[in-house]
TORMINU-900994 format. One line per field, with one value per residue (C-alpha): residue in one letter; x, y, z. Coordinates in nm, 4 decimals. Each point is the difference from the previous one (the first is absolute). Layout:
N
residu (A ...)
u (X ...)
v (Y ...)
w (Z ...)
REM end
This chain:
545
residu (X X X X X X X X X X X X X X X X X X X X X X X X X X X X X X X X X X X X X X X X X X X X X X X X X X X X X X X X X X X X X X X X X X X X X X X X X X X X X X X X X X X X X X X X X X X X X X X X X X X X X X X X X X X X X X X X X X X X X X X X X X X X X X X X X X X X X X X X X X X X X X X X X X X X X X X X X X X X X X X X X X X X X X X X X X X X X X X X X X X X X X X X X X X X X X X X X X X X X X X X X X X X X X X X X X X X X X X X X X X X X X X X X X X X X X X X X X X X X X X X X X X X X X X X X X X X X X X X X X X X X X X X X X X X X X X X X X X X X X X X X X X X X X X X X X X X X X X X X X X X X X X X X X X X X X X X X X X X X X X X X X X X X X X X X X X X X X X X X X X X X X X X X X X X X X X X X X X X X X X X X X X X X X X X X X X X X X X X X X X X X X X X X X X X X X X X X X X X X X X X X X X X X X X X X X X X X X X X X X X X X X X X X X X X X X X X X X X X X X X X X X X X X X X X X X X X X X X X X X X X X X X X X X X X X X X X X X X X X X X X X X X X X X X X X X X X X X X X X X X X X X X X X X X X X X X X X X X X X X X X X X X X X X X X X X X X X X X X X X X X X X X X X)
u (-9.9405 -0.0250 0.3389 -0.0697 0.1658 -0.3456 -0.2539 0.1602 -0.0486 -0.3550 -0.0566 0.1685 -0.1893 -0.3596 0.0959 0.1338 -0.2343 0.2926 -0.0266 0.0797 0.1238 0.2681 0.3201 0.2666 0.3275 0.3487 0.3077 0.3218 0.3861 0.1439 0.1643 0.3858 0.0505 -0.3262 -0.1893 0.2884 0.0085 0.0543 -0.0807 -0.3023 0.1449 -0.1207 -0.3570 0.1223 0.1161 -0.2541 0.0793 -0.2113 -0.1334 -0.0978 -0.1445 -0.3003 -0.1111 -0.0675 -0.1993 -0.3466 -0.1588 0.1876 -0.0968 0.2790 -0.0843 0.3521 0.3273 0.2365 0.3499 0.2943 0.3487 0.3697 0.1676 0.2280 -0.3081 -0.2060 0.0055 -0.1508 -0.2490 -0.1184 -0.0204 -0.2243 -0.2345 -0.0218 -0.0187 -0.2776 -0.1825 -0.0260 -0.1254 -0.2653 -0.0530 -0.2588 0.2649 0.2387 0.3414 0.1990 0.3447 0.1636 0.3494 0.1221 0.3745 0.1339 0.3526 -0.0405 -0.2650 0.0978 -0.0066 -0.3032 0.0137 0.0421 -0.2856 -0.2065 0.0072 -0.0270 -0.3202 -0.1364 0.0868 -0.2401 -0.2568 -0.0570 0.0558 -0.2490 -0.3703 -0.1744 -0.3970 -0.1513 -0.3726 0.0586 0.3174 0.1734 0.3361 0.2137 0.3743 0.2508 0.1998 0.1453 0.2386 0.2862 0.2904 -0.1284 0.0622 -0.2449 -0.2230 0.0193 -0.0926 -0.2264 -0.1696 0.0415 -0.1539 -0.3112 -0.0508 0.0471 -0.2505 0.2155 -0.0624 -0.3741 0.0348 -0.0608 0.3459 0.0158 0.2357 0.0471 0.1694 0.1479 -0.2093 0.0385 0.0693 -0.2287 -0.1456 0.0170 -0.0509 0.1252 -0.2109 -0.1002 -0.1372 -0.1095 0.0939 -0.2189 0.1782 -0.1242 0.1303 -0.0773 0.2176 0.3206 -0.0060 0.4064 0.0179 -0.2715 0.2193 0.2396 -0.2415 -0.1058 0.2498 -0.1947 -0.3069 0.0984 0.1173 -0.3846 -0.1680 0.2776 -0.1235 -0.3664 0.0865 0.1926 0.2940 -0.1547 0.0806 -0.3332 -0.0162 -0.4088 -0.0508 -0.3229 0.0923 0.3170 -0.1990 -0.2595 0.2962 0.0849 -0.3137 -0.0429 0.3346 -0.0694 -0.3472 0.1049 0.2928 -0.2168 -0.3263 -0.1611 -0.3623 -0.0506 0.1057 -0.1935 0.1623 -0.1651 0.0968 -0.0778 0.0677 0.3543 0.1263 0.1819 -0.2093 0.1351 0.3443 -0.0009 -0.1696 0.3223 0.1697 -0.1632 0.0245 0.3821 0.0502 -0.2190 0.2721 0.2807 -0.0973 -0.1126 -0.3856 -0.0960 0.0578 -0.2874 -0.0666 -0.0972 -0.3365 -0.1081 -0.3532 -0.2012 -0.2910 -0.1401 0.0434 -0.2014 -0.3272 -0.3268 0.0038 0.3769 0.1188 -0.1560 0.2295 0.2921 0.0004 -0.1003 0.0584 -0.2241 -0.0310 0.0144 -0.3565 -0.1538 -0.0688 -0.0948 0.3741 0.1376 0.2468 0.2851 -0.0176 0.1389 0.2071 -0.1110 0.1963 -0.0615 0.1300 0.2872 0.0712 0.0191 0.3077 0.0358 -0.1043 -0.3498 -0.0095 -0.3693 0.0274 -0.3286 -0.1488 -0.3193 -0.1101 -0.0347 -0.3796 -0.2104 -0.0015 0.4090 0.0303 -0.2070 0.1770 0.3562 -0.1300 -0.0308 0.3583 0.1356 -0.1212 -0.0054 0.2854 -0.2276 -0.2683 -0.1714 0.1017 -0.2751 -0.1569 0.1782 -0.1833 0.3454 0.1492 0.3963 0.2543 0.1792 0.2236 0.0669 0.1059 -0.2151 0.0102 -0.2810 0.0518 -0.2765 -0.0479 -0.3699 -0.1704 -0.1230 -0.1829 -0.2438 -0.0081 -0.1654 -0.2229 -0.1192 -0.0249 0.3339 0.2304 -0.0686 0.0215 0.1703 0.2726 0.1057 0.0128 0.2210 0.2381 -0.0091 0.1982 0.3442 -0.0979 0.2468 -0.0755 0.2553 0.0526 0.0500 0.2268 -0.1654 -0.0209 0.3730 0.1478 0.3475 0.0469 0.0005 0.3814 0.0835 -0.1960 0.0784 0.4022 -0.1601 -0.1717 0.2668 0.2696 -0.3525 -0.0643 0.3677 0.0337 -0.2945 0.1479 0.4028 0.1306 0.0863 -0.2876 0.0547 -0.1621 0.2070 -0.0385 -0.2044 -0.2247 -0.0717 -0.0456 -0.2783 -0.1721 0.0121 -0.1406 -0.3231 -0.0327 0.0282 -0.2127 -0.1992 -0.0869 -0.2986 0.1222 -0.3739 0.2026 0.1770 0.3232 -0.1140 -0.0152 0.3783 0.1500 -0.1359 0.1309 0.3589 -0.0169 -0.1270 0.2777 0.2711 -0.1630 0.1278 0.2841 0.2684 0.3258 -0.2506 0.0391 -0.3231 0.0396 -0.2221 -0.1738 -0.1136 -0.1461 -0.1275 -0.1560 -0.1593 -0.1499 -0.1945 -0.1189 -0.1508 -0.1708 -0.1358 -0.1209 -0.1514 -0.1534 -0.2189 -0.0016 -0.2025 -0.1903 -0.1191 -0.0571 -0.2010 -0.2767 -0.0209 -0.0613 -0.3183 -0.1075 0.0934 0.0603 0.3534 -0.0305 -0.0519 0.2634 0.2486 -0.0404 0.0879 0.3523 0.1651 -0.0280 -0.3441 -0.0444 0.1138 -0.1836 -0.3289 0.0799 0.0673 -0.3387 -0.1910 0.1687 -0.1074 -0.3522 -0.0330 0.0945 -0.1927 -0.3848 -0.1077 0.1008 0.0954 0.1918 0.1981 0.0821 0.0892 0.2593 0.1496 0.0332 0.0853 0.2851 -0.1265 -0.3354 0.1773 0.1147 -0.3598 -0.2442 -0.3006 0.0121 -0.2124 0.1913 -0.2537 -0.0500 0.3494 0.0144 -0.3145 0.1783 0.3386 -0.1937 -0.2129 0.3255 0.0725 -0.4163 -0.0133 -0.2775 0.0003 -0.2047 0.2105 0.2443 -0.1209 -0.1678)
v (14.7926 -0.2796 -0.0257 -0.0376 -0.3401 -0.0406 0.1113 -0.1478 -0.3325 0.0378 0.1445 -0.2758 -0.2389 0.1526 -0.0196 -0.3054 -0.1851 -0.2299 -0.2009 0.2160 -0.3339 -0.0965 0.1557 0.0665 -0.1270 0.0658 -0.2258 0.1534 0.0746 0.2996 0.1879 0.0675 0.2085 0.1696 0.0151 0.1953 0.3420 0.2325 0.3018 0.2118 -0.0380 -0.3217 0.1191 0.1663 -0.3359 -0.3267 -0.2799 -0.3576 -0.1076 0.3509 0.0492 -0.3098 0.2264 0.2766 -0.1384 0.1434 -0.2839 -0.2695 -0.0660 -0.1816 -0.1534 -0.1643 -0.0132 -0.2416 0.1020 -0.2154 0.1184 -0.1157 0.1146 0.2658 0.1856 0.0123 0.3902 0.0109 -0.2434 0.2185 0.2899 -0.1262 -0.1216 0.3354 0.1768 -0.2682 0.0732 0.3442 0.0127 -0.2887 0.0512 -0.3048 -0.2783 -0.1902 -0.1071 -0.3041 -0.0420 -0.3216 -0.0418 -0.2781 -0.1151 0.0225 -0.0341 0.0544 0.1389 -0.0851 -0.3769 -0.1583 -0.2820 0.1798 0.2223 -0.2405 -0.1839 0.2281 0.1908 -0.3559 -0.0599 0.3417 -0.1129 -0.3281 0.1010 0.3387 -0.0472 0.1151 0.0527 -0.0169 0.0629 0.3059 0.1326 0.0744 -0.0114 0.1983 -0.0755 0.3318 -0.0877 0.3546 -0.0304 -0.2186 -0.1514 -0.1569 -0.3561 0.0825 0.1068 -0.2562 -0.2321 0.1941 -0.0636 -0.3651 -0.0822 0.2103 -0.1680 -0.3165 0.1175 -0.0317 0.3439 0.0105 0.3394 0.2302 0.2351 0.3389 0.2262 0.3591 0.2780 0.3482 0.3132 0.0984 0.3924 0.2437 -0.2841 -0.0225 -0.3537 -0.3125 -0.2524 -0.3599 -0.3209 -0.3467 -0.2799 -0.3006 -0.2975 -0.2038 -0.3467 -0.1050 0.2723 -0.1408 -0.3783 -0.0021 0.1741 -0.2578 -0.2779 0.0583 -0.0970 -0.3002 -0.1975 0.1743 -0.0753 -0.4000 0.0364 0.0731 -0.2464 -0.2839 0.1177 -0.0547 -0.3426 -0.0667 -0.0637 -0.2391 0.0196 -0.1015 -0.0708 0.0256 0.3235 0.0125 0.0154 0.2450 0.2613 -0.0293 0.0612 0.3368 0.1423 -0.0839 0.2088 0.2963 0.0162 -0.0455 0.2322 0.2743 -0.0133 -0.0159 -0.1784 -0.3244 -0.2978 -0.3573 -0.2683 -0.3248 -0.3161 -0.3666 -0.1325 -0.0359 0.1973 0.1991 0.3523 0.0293 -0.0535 0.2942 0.2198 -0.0271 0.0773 0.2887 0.1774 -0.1001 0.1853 0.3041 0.0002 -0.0200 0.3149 0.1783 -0.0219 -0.1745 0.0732 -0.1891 -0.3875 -0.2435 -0.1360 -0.3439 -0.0940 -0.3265 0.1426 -0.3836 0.0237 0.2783 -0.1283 0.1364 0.2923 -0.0315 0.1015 0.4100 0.0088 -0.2123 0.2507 0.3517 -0.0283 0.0584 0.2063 -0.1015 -0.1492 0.0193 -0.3451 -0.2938 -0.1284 0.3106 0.0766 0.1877 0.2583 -0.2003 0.1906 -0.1795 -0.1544 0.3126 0.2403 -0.2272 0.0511 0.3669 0.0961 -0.3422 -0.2749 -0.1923 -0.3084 -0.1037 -0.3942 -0.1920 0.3236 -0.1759 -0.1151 0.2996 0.0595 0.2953 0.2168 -0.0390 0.1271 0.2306 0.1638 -0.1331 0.2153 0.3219 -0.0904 -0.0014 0.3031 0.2493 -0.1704 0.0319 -0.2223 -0.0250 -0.2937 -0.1971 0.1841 0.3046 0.3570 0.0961 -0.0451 -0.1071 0.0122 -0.2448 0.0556 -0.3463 -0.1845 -0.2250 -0.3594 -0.2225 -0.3678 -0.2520 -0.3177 0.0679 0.1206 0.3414 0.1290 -0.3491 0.1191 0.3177 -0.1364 -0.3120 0.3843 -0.1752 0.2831 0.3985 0.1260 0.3331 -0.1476 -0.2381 0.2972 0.2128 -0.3175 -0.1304 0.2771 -0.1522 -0.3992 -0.2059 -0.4515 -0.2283 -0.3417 -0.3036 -0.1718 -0.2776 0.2900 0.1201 -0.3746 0.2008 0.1926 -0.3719 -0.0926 0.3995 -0.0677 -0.3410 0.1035 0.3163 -0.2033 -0.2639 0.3280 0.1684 -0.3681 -0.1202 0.3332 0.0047 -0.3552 0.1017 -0.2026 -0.0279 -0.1535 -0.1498 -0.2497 -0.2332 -0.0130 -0.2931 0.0999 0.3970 -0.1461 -0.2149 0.2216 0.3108 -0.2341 -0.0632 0.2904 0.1926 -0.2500 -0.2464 0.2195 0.2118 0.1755 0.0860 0.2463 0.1646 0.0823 -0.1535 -0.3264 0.0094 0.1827 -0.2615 -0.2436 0.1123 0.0081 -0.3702 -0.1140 0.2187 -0.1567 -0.3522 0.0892 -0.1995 0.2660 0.2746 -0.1522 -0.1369 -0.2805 -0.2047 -0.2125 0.3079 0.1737 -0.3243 0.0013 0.3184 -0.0413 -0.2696 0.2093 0.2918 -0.2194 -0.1878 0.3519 0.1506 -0.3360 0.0469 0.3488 -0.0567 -0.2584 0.2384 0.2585 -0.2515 -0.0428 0.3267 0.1447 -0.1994 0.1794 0.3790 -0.0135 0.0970 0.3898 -0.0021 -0.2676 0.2236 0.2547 -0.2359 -0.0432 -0.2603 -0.0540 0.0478 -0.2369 -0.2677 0.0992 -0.0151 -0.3011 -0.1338 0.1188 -0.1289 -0.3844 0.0069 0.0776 -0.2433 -0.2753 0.1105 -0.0895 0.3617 0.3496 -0.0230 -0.2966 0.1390 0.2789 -0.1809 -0.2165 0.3778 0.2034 -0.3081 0.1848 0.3181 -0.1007 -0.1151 0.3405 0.1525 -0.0087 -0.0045 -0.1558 0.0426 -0.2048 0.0055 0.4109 0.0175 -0.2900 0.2544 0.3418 -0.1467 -0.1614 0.3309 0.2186 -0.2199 0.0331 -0.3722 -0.1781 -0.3884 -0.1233 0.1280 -0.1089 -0.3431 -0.0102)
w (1.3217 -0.2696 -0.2108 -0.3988 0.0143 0.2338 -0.2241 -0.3359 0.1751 0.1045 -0.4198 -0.0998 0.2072 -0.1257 -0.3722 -0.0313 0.2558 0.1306 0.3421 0.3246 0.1418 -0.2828 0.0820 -0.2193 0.1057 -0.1940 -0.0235 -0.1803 0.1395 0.1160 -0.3283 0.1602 -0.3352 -0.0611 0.3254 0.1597 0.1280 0.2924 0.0847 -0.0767 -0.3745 -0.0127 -0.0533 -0.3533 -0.1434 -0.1222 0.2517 -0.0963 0.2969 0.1434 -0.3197 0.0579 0.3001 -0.2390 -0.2647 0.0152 -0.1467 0.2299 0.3859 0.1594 0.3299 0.0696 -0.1054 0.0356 -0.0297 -0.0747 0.0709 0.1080 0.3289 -0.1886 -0.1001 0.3257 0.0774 -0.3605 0.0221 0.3204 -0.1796 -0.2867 0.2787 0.1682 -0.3451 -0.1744 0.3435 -0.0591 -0.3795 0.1139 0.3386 -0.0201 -0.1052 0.2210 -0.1016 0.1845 -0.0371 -0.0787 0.0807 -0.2582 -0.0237 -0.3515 -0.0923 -0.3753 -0.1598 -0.3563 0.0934 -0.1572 0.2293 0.3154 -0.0995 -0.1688 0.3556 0.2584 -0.1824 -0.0252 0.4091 -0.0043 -0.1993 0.1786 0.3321 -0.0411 0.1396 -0.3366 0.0913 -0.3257 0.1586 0.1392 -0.2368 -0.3164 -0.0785 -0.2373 -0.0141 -0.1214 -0.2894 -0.0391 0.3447 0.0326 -0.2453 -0.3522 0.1803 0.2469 -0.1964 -0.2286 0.3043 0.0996 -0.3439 0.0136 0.2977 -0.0285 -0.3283 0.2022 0.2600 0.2943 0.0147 -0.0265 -0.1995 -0.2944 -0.0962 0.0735 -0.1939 0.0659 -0.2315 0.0869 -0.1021 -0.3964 -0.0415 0.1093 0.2436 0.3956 0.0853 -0.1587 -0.1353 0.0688 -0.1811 0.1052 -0.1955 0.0623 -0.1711 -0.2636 0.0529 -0.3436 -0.1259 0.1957 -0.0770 0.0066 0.3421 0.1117 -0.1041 0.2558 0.2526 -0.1373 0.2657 0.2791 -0.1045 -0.1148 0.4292 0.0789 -0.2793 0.1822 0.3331 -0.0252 -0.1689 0.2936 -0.1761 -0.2197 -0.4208 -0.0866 -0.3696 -0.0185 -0.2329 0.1458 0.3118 -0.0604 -0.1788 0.3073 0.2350 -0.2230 0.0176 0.3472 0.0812 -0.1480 0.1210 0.3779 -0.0456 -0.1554 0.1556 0.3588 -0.1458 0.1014 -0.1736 -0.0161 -0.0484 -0.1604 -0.0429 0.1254 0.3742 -0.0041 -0.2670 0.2219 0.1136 0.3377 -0.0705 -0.3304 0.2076 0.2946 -0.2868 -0.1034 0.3681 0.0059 -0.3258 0.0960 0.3130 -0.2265 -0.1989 0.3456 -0.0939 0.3159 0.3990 0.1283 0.1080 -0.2701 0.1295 -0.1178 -0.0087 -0.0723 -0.0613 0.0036 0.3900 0.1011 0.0724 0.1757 0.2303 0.0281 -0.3129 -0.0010 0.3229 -0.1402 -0.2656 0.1347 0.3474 0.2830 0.3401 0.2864 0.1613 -0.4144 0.0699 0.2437 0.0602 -0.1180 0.2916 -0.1925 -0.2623 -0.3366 -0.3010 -0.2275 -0.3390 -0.2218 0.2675 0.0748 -0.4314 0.0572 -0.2030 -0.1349 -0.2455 0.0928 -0.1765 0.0370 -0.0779 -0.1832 -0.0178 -0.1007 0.3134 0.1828 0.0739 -0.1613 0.3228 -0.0041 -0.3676 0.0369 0.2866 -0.1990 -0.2795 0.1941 0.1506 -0.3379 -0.1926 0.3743 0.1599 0.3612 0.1353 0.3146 0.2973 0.1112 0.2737 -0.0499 -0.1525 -0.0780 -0.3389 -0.0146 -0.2564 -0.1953 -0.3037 -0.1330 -0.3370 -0.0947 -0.1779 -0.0218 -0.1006 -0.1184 -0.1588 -0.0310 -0.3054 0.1520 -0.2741 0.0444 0.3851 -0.1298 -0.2105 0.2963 0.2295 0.2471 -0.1195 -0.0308 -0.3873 0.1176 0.2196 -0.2989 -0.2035 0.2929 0.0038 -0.3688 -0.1156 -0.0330 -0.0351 -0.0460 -0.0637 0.1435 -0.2006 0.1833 -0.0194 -0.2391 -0.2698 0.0465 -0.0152 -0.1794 0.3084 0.2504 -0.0926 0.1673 0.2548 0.0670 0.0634 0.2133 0.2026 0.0957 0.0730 0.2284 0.1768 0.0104 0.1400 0.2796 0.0968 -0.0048 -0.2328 -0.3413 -0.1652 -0.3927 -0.1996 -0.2272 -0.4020 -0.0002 0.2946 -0.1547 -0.3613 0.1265 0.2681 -0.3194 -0.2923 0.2962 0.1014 -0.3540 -0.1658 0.2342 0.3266 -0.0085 0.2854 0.1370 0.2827 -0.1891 0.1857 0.3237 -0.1412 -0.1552 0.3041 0.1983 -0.2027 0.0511 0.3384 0.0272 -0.2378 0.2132 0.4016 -0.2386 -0.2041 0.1752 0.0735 -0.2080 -0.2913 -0.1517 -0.2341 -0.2369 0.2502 0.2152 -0.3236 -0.0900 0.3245 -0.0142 -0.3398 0.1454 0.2946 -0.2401 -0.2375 0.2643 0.2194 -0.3354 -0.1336 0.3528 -0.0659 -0.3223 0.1795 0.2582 -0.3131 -0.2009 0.3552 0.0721 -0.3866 0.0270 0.3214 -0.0803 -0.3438 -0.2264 0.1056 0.3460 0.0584 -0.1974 0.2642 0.3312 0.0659 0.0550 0.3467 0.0224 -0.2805 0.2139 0.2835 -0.1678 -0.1452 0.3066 0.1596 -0.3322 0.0201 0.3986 -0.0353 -0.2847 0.1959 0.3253 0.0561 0.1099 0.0499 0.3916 -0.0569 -0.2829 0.2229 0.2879 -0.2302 -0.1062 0.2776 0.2395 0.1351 0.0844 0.1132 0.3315 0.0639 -0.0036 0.2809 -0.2605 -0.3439 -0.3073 -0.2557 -0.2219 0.0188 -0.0532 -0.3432 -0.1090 0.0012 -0.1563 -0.2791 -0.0595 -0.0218 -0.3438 -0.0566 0.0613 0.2055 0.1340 -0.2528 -0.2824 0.1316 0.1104 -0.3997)
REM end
């Protein structure tokens, strides 16, 4: 026979249309004073907790009871009892140690122990914490840290039954946080703790960049979309986005691997299996069955590196990863299952990759929805005297030593780099230069000579930098040069100055892949000059013109 609890929840289910997959969960302390009760009497008096099982209009999936020692035959009883006026919910006892409930601070920190140690599943439930149970100080924590979203909640609040009425009543209290700004403030040290941690540590002074850093919390804290981060080569991407999966482990949003990719890497037929796996034998060479990078991200944080470069059949299948969470291996008729965070990281312009038909419109719209544009470092020149003393305590700390720089020596390297240095790198450039000044800082301490030394180097490496600019803005023009990095920059530079000083295409060739032509049985230098140049849309007599 189906109990009434039984077919109130099926009604309820049909007129309010609600997901059968979202269960209701309930967080609240055992009420010593007005849970308790023995005896078949018990049944005759309102008790809090039991009284959630009986609301009609409520379907409780779980309970999860808090209680102290001295009150564990009670705490048993409300679980057999809530049982049997909702024989569909579960209720799990949690033994917690508690020496005085009136103390707010032993309260206050063993509910937040609870709250960051619980394993909330916001995808497939809601939460509702009970604010009726438990002394004022509890619930008064309670209260605080739902409205600081440790506990991922709305309130619940029950009442006993007015005259003439069987059952009590209930409401849920979703909080306004615009309504509470005072209770908000006390959190404002935790939340200065995350803002530090994503900075590394670092009291940036760039408003720019600090209000980026805000938004950028809140966003990763709150949401599971994917975020893109922008910014030039160098500006630091890969390190904020190892700072966003630490802090998603800090608050208990993460259990999963960070994956890095460099998207940059994964060329030809390689990068569909790099990516998505592959079965055994899908392949010529394909001995082993591979995971694959998004698999290996299930549960985690997939940072997908120069996003850019991936080719249209990857996106495509990156796309279906990201709005299904499943995608098929290569080789494999079988779909599997990965459920991943996602950040993206470019220093292209991808909306100009849409338009040229490199990049797919509806995957930049899937990841553009939290976007977020890293300065370099050239366009946050306030923030270099932070970073310059957090990158002598990070290198002087890689190398074991105390490494310092005396008055003279940091008042000249700070008035080049804050006014002179155009810092092309970004970050790269200036971390680098610390750790050349600390390999010849004698006894760690670099003096004026070594900076001296080391403002010579950079002008010198950028004045060829611009040099190698200047050639190869003739050949591809100012756009298409903006997108090459830096490395390939000088590569193609490189390749241009050869075959401008050699008399054909085979020779040029020969005089570039000198070394490796040894190790190969046949040769085709010139094939192989002819493909590298058409992967920039070059040819040998633009080139040579």
């Amino acid at each position: 026979m189906i109990s009434a609890h039984t077919l109130r929840y099926f009604a309820l289910l049909i007129s309010c249309s609600i997901n059968l997959d979202m269960k209701t969960v309930v967080l609240g302390f055992l009420g010593s004073t007005l849970d308790r009760g023995f005896g078949d009497r018990r049944w005759d008096r309102w008790r809090p907790t039991i009284g959630i099982g009986q609301q009609e209009d409520l379907l409780v999936d779980r309970v999860e009871l808090l209680h102290v020692p001295a009150h564990q035959k009670l705490a048993r009883l409300i679980a057999d009892d809530f049982v049997q006026v909702s024989p569909e919910s579960e209720v799990r006892l949690h033994r917690t140690t508690l020496r005085d409930p009136w103390d707010f601070e032993e309260v206050f920190g063993l509910l937040h122990g609870f709250a960051t140690s619980y394993p909330f599943d916001l995808e497939n439930e809601r939460y509702l914490v009970h604010i009726t149970t438990g002394s004022h100080v509890a619930q008064i924590c309670f209260f605080l840290l739902t409205e600081s979203r440790h506990f991922p909640a709305q309130l619940l609040q029950t009442s006993p039954p007015k005259k003439g009425e069987d059952l009590g009543s209930h409401a849920i209290i979703d909080l306004d946080l615009s309504r509470y700004d005072a209770l908000a403030r006390r959190f404002a040290e935790e939340r200065e703790a995350s803002l530090s941690f994503l900075k590394a540590g670092i009291a940036t002074r760039s408003e720019r960049f600090n209000a980026l850093i805000e938004s950028l919390e809140r966003v990763v804290l709150r949401s599971t979309e994917p975020v893109l981060l922008l910014g030039p080569t160098g500006a630091g991407k890969s390190r904020l986005a190892r700072r966003i999966d630490a802090l998603l482990r800090s608050r208990r949003q993460l259990a999963g691997p960070l994956v890095e990719v460099n998207c940059a890497t994964l060329r030809g037929d390689g990068a569909m299996s790099a990516l998505f796996g592959h079965t055994k034998g899908a392949f010529t060479g394909a001995a082993a069955a591979r995971e694959g990078l998004l698999r290996a991200a299930d549960g985690g944080l997939l940072f997908l590196d120069e996003v850019g470069e991936l080719g249209l059949d990857e996106q495509a299948m990156l796309l279906r990863a990201i709005e299904d969470k499943r995608f098929l291996p290569v080789g494999s008729d079988r779909e599997v299952e990965s459920q991943f965070r996602l950040i993206c990281g470019t220093n292209r312009d991808l909306r100009a990759a849409v338009r040229d038909g490199r990049f797919r419109e509806d995957l930049l719209a899937r990841i553009d929805l939290w976007a977020f544009e890293l300065p370099g470092l050239a366009e946050r020149r306030e923030d270099i005297e932070p970073n310059l003393d957090f990158e002598l305590e990070q290198v002087g700390a890689e190398r074991g030593e105390a490494l310092t720089m005396n008055r003279e020596a940091r008042a000249r390297f700070l008035e080049f780099a804050t006014v002179e240095a155009t810092w092309p790198a970004s970050f790269r450039d200036f971390h680098a230069a610390i750790v050349r000044m600390a390999t010849l800082a004698p006894g760690g301490r670099i003096d004026r000579p070594t900076v001296d030394a080391e403002i010579d180097r950079l002008r010198a490496t950028w004045s060829r930098a611009t040099e190698v600019d200047a050639s190869l803005k003739d050949l591809l023009g100012p756009e298409r040069l903006a997108e090459l990095d830096r490395f390939d920059r000088a590569q193609l530079a490189d390749v241009v100055r050869v075959c401008r000083e050699s008399k054909s295409l085979s020779a040029a060739g020969r005089t570039l892949f000198a070394a490796s032509r040894k190790r190969r049985k046949s040769t085709n230098d010139a094939d192989r000059l002819r493909k590298y140049l058409l992967r920039h849309d070059l040819d040998w007599e633009s080139v040579r013109g």
